[in-house]
LUMRODREN-110470 format. One line per field, with one value per residue (C-alpha): y, x, z; residue in one letter. Coordinates in steps of 0.001 Angstrom, whole numbers. Last residue first. Example, Ala and Ser with C-alpha at 12.3 -4.5 7.8 and 13.67 -1.06 7.14 Angstrom:
<atoms>
v = -1060,-4500
u = 13670,12300
w = 7140,7800
res = S,A
</atoms>
This chain:
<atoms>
v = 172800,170318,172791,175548,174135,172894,176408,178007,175365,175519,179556,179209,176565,179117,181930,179705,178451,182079,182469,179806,181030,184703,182905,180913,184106,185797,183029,182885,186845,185665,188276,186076,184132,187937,188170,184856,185260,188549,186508,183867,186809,188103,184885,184492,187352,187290,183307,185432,187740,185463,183276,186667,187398,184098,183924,187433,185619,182685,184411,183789,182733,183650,182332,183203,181191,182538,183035,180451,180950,179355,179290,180137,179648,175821,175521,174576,171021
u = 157794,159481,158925,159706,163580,163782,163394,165819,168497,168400,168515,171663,172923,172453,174131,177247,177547,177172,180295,182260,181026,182247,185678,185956,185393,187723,190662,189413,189954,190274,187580,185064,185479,184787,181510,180859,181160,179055,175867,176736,177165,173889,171771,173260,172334,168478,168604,169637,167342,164410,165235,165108,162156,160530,161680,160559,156879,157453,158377,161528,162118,165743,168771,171597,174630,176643,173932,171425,167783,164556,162291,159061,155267,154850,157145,160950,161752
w = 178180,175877,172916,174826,175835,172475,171445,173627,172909,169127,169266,171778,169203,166508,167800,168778,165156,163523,165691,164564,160722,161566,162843,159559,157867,159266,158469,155145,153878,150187,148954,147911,151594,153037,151401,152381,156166,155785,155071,157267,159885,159205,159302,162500,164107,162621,163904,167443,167256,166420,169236,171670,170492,170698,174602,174875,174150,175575,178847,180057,184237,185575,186842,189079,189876,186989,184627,183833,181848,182903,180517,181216,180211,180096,183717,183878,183969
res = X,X,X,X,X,X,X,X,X,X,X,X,X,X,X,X,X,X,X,X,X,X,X,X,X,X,X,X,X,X,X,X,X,X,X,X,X,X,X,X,X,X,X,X,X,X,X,X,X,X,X,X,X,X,X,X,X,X,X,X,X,X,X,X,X,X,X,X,X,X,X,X,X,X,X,X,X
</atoms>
């Protein structure tokens, strides 16, 4: 269990300690990412393109689990 003030992040084999503070930054960035592409995911569903949007909504997906993870991971710290 990583310590109260860090998260520890993996890479490959590396890893690295988060600050709650960058943590929070970086979870607002990525709800601020995802946000975005839901946003542009239903301009492009009014214009027919569903295939794209479907992909923008996949991706909105993966920015929101990484958010998820990164603040359960604080909360259990």
């Amino acid at each position: 269990m990583p310590p109260l003030a860090a998260l520890v992040l993996l890479r490959g084999n590396r890893s690295r300690e988060l600050h709650p503070s960058t943590g929070r930054t970086f979870w607002k960035a990525l709800m601020s990412n995802a946000s975005g592409l839901i946003t542009d995911d239903g301009a492009l569903l009014q214009r027919g393109s569903f295939g794209r949007a479907r992909s923008l909504t996949v991706l909105a997906q993966e920015e929101l689990g990484k958010a998820l993870w990164i603040y359960e991971t604080f909360e259990q710290a």
